[in-house]
C-alpha positions in Angstrom: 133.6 88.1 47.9 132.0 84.7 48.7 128.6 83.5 48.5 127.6 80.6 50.5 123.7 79.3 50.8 122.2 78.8 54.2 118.2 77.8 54.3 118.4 77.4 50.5 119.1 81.5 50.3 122.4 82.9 49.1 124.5 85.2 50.6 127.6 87.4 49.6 129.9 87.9 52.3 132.7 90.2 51.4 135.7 89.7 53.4 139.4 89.7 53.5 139.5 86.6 56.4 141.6 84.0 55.1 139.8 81.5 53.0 140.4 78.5 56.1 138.3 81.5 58.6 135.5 81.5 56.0 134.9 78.0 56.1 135.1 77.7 59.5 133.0 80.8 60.5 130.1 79.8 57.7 130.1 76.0 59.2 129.7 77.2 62.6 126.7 79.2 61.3 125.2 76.4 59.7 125.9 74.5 62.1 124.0 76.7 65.0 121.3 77.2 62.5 120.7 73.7 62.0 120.8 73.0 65.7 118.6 75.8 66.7 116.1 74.5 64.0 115.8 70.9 65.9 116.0 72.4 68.6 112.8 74.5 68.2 110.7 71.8 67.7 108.9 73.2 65.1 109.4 75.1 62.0 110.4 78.7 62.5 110.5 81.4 59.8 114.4 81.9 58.8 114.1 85.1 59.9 113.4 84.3 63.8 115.9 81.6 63.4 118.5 83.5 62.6 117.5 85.9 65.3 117.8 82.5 67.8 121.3 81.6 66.0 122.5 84.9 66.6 121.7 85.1 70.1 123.4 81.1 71.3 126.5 82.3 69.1 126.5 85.8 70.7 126.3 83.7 74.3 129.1 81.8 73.5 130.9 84.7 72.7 129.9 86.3 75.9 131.3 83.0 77.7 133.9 82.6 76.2 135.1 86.2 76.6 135.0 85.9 80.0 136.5 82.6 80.8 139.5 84.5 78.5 139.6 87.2 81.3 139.7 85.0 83.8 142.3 83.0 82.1 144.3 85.8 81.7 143.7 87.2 85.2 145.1 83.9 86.9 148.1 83.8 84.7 148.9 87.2 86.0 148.7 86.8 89.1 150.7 83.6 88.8 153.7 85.8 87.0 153.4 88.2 89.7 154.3 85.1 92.2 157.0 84.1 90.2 158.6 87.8 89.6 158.6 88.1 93.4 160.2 84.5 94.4 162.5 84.9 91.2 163.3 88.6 92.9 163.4 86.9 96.8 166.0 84.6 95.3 168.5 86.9 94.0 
């Protein structure tokens, strides 16, 4: 278990992610927290903010997913050329 304080409430978080993933994953929430806060231009309730965190990090997610796809849709295709020259050749 770890406990880590974000808008000066604590929070356990039981995990078995490697203590490097921890840190990482609670800056990054901090991180979008703090940046949704500025960027709302006035001060919301923690609650809502965390609803407004949730949803940019759960947008990345969602873009990220798919350039992943993508990614790994093109490198297919690109293997598939190469299997069929490498297969032409011999």
């Amino acid at each position: 278990m770890v406990t880590f304080k974000v808008l000066g409430q604590e929070y356990p978080l039981y995990t078995d992610a490697p203590e490097k993933d921890v840190q990482e994953i609670l800056s990054l929430v901090k991180t979008q927290l703090e940046d949704a806060g500025q960027a709302s231009q006035h001060v919301l309730p923690a609650n809502k903010l965390g609803i407004l965190t949730s949803l940019n990090i759960a947008g990345k997610y969602v873009k990220l997913k798919r350039e992943h796809e993508e990614y790994k849709h093109r490198v297919e295709e690109q293997i598939s050329l190469l299997s069929e020259k490498i297969e032409k050749n011999f």
